[in-house]
Wavefront OBJ file of the C-alpha trace (Angstrom):
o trace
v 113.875 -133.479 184.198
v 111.064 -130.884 184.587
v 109.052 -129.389 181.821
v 110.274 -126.109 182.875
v 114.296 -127.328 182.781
v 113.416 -129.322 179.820
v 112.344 -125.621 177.750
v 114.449 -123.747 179.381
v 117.468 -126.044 177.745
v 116.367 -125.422 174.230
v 116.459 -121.830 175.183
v 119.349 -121.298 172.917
v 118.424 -123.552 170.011
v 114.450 -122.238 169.979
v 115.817 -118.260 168.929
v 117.804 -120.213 165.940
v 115.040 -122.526 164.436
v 115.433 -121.405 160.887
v 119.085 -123.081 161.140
v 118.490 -125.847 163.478
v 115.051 -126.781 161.205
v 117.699 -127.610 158.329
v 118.748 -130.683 160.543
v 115.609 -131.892 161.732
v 113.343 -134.989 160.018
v 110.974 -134.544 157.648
v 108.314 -136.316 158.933
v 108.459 -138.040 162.871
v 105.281 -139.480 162.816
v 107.123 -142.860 162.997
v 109.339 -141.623 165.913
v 106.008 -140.629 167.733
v 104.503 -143.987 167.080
v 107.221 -145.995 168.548
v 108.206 -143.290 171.579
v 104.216 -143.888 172.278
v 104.455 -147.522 172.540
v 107.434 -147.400 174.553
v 105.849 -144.975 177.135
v 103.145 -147.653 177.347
v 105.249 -150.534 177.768
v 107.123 -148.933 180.963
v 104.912 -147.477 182.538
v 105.546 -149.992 185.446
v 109.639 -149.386 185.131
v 110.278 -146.054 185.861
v 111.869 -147.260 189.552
v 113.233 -150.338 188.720
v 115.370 -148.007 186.093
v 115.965 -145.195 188.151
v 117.582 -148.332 190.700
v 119.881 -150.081 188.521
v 121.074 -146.425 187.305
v 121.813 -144.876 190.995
v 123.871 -148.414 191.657
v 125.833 -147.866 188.809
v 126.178 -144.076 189.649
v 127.648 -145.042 193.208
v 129.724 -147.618 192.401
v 131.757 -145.282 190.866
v 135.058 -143.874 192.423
v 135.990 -140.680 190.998
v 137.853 -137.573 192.260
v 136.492 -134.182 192.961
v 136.733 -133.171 189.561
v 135.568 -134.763 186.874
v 135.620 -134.491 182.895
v 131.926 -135.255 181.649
v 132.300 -136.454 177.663
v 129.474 -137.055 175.123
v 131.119 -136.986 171.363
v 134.391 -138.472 170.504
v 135.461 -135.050 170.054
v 135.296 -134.241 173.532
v 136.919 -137.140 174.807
v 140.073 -136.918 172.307
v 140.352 -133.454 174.037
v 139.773 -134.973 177.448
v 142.663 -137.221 176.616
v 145.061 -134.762 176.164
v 144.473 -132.765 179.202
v 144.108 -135.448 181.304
v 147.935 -136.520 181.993
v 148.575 -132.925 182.574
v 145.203 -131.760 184.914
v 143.736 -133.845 187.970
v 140.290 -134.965 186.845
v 138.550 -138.493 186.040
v 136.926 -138.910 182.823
v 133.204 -139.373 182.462
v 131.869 -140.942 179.313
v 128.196 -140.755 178.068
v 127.369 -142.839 175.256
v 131.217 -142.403 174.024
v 133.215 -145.355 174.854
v 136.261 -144.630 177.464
v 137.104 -144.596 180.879
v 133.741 -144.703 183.751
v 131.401 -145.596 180.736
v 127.608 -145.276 180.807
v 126.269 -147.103 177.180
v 123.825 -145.693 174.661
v 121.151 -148.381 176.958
v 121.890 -146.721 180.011
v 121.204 -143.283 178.591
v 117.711 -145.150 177.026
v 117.120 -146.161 180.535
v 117.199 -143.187 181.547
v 115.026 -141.377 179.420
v 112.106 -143.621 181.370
v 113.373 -143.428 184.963
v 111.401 -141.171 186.016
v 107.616 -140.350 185.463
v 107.920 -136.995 184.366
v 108.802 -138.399 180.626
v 105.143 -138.249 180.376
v 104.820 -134.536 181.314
v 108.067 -133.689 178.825
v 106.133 -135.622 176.178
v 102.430 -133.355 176.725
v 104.680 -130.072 176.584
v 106.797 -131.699 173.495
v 103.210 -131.577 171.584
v 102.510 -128.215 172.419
v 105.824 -126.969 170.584
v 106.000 -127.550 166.872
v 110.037 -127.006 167.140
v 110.085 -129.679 169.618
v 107.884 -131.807 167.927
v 109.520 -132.231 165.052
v 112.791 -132.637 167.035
v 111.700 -135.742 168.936
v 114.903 -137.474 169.025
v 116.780 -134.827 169.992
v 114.390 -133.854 172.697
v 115.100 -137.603 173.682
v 118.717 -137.232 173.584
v 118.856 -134.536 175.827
v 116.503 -136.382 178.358
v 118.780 -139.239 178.506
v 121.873 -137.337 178.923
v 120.277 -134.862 181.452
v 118.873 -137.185 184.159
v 121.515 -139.593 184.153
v 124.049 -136.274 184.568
v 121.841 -134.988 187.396
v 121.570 -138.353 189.107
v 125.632 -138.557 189.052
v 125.720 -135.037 190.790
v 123.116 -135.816 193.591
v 125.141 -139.607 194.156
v 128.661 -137.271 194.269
v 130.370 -134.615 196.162
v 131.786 -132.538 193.447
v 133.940 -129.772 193.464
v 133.903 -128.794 189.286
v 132.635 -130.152 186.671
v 134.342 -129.912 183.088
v 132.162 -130.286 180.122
v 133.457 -129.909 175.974
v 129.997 -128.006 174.532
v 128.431 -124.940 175.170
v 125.451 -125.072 173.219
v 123.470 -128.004 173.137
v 120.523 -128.596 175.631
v 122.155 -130.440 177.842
v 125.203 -128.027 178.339
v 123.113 -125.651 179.535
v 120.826 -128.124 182.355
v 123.854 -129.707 183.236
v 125.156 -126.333 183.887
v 122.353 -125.229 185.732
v 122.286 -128.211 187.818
v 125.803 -127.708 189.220
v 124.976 -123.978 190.324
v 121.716 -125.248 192.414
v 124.246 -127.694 194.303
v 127.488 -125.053 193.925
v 129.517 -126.961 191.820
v 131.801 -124.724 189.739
v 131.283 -125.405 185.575
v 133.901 -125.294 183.505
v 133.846 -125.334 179.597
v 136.844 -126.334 177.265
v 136.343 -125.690 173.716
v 136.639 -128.700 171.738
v 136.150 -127.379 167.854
v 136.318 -123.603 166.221
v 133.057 -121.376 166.708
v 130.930 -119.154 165.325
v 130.153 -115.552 166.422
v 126.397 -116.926 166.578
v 127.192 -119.381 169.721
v 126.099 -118.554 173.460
v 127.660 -115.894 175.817
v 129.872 -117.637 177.852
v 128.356 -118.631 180.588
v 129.987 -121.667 182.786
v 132.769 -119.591 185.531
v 135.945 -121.135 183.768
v 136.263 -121.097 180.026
v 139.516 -122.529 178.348
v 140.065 -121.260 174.567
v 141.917 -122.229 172.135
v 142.641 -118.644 170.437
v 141.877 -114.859 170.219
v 139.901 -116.125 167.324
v 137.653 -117.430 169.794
v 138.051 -115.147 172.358
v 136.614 -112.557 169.747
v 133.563 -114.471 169.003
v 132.394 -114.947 172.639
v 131.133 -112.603 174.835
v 130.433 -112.685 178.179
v 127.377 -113.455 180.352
v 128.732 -111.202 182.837
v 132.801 -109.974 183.852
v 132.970 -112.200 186.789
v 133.534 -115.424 184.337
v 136.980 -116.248 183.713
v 138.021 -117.152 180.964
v 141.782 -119.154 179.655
v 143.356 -118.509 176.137
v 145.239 -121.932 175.655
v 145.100 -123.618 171.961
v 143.750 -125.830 169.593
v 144.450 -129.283 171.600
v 143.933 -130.896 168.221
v 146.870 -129.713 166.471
v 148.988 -131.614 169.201
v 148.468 -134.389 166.700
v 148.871 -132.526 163.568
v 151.950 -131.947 164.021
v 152.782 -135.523 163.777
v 151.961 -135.327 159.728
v 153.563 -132.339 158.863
v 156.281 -132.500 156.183
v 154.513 -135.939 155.087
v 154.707 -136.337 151.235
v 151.573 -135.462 149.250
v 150.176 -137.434 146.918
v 150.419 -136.198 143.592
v 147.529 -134.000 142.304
v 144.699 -134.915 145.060
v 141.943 -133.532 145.930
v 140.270 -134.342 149.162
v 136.256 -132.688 148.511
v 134.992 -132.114 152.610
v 131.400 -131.123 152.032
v 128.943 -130.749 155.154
v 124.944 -131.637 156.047
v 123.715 -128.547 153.861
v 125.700 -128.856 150.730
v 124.323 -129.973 147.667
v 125.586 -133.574 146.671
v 125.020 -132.956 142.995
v 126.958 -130.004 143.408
v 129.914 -132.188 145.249
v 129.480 -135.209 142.571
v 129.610 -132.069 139.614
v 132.924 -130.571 141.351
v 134.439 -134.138 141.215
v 133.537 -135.148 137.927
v 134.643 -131.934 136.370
v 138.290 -132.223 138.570
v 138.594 -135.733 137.510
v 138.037 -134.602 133.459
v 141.261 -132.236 134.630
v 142.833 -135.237 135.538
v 142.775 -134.944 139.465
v 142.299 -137.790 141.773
v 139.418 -136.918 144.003
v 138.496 -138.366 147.282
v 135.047 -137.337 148.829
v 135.611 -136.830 152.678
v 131.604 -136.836 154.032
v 131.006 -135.535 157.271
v 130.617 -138.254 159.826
v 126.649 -137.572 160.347
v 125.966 -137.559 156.445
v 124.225 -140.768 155.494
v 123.743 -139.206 151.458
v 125.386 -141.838 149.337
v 127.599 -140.765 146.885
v 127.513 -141.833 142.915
v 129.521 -145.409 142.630
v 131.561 -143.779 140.218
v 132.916 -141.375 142.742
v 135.913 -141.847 145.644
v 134.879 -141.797 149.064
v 137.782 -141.547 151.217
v 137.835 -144.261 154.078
v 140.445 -142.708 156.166
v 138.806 -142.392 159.404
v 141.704 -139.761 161.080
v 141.806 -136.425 159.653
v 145.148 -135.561 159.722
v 146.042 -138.528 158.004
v 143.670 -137.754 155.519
v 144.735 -133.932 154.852
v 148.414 -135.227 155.065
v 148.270 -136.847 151.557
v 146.001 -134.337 149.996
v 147.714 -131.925 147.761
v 144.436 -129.414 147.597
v 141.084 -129.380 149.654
v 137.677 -127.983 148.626
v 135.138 -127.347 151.253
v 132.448 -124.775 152.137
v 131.159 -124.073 155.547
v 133.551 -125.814 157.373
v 136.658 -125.857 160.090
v 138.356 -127.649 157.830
v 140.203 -124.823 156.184
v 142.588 -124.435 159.609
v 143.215 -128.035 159.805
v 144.232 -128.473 155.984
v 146.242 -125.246 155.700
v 148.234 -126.081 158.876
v 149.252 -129.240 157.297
v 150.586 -127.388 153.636
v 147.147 -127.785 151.713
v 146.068 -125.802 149.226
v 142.459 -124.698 150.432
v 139.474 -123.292 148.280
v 136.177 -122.432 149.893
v 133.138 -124.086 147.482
v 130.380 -121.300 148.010
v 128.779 -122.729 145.234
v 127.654 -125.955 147.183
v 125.393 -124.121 149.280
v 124.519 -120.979 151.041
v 127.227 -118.695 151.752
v 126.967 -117.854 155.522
v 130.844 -117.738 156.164
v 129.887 -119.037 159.212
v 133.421 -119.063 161.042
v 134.075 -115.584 159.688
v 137.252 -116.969 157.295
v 136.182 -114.504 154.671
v 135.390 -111.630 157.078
v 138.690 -111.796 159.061
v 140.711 -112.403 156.214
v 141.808 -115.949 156.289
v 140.410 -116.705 153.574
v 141.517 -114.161 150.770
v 138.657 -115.408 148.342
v 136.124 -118.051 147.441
v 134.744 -120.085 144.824
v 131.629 -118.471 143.362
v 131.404 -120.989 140.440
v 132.571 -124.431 140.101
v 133.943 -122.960 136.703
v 136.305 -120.504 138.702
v 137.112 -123.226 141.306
v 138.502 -125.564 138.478
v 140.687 -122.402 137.254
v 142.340 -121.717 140.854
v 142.725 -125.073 141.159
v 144.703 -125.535 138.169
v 145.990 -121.956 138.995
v 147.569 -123.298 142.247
v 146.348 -119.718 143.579
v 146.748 -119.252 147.206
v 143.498 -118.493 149.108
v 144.871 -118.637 152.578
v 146.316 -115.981 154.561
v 149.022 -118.168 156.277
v 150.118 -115.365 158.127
v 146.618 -115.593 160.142
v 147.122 -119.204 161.010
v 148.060 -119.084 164.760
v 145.078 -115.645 165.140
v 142.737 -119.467 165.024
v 145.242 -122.685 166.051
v 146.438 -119.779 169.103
v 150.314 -120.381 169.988
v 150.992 -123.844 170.535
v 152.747 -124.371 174.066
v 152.840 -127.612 175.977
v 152.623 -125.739 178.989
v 149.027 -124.594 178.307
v 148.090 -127.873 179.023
v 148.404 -127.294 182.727
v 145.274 -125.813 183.188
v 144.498 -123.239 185.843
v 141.546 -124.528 187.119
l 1 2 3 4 5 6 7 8 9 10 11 12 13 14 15 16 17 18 19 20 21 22 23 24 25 26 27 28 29 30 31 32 33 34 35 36 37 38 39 40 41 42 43 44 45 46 47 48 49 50 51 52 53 54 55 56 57 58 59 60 61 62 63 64 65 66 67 68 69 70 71 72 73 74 75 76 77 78 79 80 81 82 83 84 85 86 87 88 89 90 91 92 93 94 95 96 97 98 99 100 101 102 103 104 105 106 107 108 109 110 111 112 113 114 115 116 117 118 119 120 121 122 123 124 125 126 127 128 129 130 131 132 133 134 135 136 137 138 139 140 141 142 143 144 145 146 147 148 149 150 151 152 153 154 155 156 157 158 159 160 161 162 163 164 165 166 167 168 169 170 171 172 173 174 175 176 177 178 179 180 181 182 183 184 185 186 187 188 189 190 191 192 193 194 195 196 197 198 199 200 201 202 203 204 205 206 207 208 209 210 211 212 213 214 215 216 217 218 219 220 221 222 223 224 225 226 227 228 229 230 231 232 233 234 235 236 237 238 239 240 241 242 243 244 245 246 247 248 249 250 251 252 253 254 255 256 257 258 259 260 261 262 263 264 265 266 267 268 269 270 271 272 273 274 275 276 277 278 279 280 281 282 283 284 285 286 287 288 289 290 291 292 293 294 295 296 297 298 299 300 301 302 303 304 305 306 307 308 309 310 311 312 313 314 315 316 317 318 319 320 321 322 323 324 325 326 327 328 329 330 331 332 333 334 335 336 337 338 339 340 341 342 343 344 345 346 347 348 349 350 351 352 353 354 355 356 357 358 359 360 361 362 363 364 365 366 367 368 369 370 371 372 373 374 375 376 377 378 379 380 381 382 383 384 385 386 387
């Protein structure tokens, strides 16, 4: 990956810094020290690398379409389209069908020498800098993606993000060597994602389809629905345990606000589970529930009432009977799915004080009747894409 292909990726991410900078390490200088090392230690490897990759690249039968996965998310989507659409699966780092490992993508970070140019511009950009791992990530995905498109005639290429880095080289990549890009939306959005950009786009609701716009009219674009909710429908009508609470904070909440909201909901006499997001490392006080339920559903399917903030989770817990309150108090109050500005949600929670009152209130926060405006209608038909 060039240094110009490498920028031009983080296009998207470098006009949002103040947001993305909330995710980023505090201090790299370790990172740095050991990428250093590494770059001295291979210098002699970049072609032995790039070899064993390319083998493992050809040996590969797929068809002329093919569904490229990175995060579980996108391959539990790629699952469900798959018995109905004509593609093979691709999984990077994710474990599945035609799998390339977490090593293979470290390979192929150093299989080429231009991981030494990307490193001299990475030190020129203080975003980027502080964002090594990322900019890593992104390496290893993009020239182990670009080395499967020059080893394969391809006709489309499906792909579950639209935002990261590598979206947008891998992207770019198939329109140098006219392969037609196709996106499939794989969790709700915010009105503060990309144009759409990739020539097919499959959504799952006018929800969506509101939030986008367009790169330019020729794009198509596919109003389908949530795929997830195939599975949710599984767990509706299960029975709820009795008075619980399932807390689903995020990255940027403030975990002595969560461990304050459970504490005071326990006092009530609530049981309270603590559902972390599945990047957040924060530990939790041992006094405190954390819910071990790795599925969702199953996890909103026994909860009686959810609290969360900036989140998808309101859809999800609402679809399955939940009683949902939005925590605004946990952290800043972006609304960052537009619940509050389209009307889904009816009100938040500016104080824990008030949040303990609705809950014991039972007060209804959700606007059921704008359910379906966000899951779209769910047809099993609109699994046959038209691609």
């Amino acid at each position: 990956m060039n240094n110009k292909d490498l920028k031009e990726s983080f296009s998207y991410i470098l006009t949002r810094q103040k947001h993305w900078s909330k995710f980023q390490r505090r201090n790299p200088l370790i990172d740095h020290i050991v990428f250093i090392i590494i770059l001295i230690l291979v210098v002699p490897l970049p072609f032995i690398f790039s070899a064993y990759l390319k083998s493992k690249v050809k040996k590969i039968a797929i068809r002329k379409q093919i569904a490229l996965v990175r995060t579980k998310n996108g391959l539990k989507i790629a699952k469900i389209l798959e018995p109905h659409n004509s593609f093979d699966i691709v999984c990077m780092s994710v474990k599945g069908d035609r799998y390339f490992s977490k090593i293979d993508l470290l390979l192929s970070v150093f299989s080429s020498y231009n991981v030494y140019s990307n490193y001299m511009m990475l030190l020129k950009n203080s975003f980027l800098r502080m964002n090594l791992i990322k900019v890593v990530k992104v390496l290893g995905f993009s020239n182990l993606e670009k080395m499967f498109l020059d080893n394969h005639s391809l006709n489309s290429v499906i792909q579950f993000n639209d935002h990261s880095p590598e979206s947008f080289y891998l992207h770019k990549i198939c329109k140098v060597q006219n392969v037609e890009t196709v996106y499939v939306q794989h969790a709700p959005v915010g009105d503060k994602f990309p144009a759409l950009y990739h020539d097919i786009n499959v959504l799952f609701s006018n929800d969506s389809l509101d939030k986008y716009q367009k790169t330019n009219e020729n794009i198509k674009v596919i109003i389908a629905f949530d795929f997830r909710f195939l599975k949710a429908l599984n767990y509706r009508g299960n029975k709820k345990v009795v008075n619980s609470v399932l807390l689903c904070p995020n990255l940027l909440d403030s975990i002595t606000s969560i461990e304050q909201t459970a504490e005071a909901l326990i006092k009530q006499g609530y049981a309270v589970r603590v559902r972390m997001h599945p990047a957040d490392k924060r530990q939790l006080g041992s006094h405190l529930t954390k819910s071990e339920i790795k599925d969702v559903w199953e996890d909103l399917a026994i909860s009686e009432i959810v609290i969360t903030n900036e989140s998808a989770i309101p859809i999800e817990a609402a679809f399955l009977g939940c009683l949902v309150y939005k925590a605004s108090f946990w952290s800043e109050n972006i609304d960052a799915y537009n619940f509050i500005r389209r009307g889904l949600i009816i009100s938040d929670e500016k104080t824990l004080e008030n949040c303990i009152v609705s809950v014991n209130n039972r007060k209804q926060a959700i606007d059921l009747n704008k359910l379906e405006y966000y899951t779209g209608e769910i047809v099993i038909d609109r699994l046959k894409l038209d691609l």
